[in-house]
C-alpha positions in Angstrom: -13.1 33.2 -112.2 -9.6 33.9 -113.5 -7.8 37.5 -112.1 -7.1 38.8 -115.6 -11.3 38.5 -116.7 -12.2 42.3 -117.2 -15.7 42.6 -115.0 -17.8 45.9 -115.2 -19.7 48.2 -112.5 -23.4 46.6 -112.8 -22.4 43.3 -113.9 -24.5 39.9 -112.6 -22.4 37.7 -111.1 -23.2 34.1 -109.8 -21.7 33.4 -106.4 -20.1 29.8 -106.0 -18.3 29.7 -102.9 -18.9 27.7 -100.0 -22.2 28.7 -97.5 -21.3 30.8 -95.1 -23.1 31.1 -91.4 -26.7 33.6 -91.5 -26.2 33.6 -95.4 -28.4 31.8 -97.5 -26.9 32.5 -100.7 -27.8 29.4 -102.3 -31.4 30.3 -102.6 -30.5 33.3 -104.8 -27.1 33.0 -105.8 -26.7 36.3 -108.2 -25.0 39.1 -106.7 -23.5 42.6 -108.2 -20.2 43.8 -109.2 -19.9 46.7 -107.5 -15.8 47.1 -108.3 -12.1 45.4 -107.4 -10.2 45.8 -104.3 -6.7 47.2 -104.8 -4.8 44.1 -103.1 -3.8 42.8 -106.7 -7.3 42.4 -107.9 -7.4 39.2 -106.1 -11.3 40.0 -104.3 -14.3 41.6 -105.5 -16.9 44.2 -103.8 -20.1 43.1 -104.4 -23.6 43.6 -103.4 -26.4 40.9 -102.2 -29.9 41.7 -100.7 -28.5 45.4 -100.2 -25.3 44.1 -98.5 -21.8 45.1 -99.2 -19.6 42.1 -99.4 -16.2 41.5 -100.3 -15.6 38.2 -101.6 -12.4 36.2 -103.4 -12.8 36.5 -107.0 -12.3 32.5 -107.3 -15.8 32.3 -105.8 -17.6 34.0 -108.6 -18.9 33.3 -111.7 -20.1 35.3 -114.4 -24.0 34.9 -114.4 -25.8 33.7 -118.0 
């Protein structure tokens, strides 16, 4: 997802990133927006299964 796409509190998001070790994302791949991290908007705070996460925005999508 490009840096400058405006994303609100709530919003679905699809994750698209690669798998990572004891998470099977790929099962359910739609996650929350929770908000931005302050290192230039670059990453994303999200929440998955009632998990915190912070992930790089290039591995979201929005979710249709």
């Amino acid at each position: 997802m490009a840096k400058h796409t405006t994303l609100k509190q709530g919003q679905l998001l699809k994750y698209i990133g690669k798998r990572w070790k004891n998470l099977n994302i790929s099962s359910n791949p739609i996650i929350k927006f929770l908000g931005y991290d302050s290192n230039g908007f670059a990453d994303v705070w999200v929440e998955y299964q009632g998990r915190l996460m912070l992930l790089a925005l290039k591995d979201v999508e929005l979710a249709m």
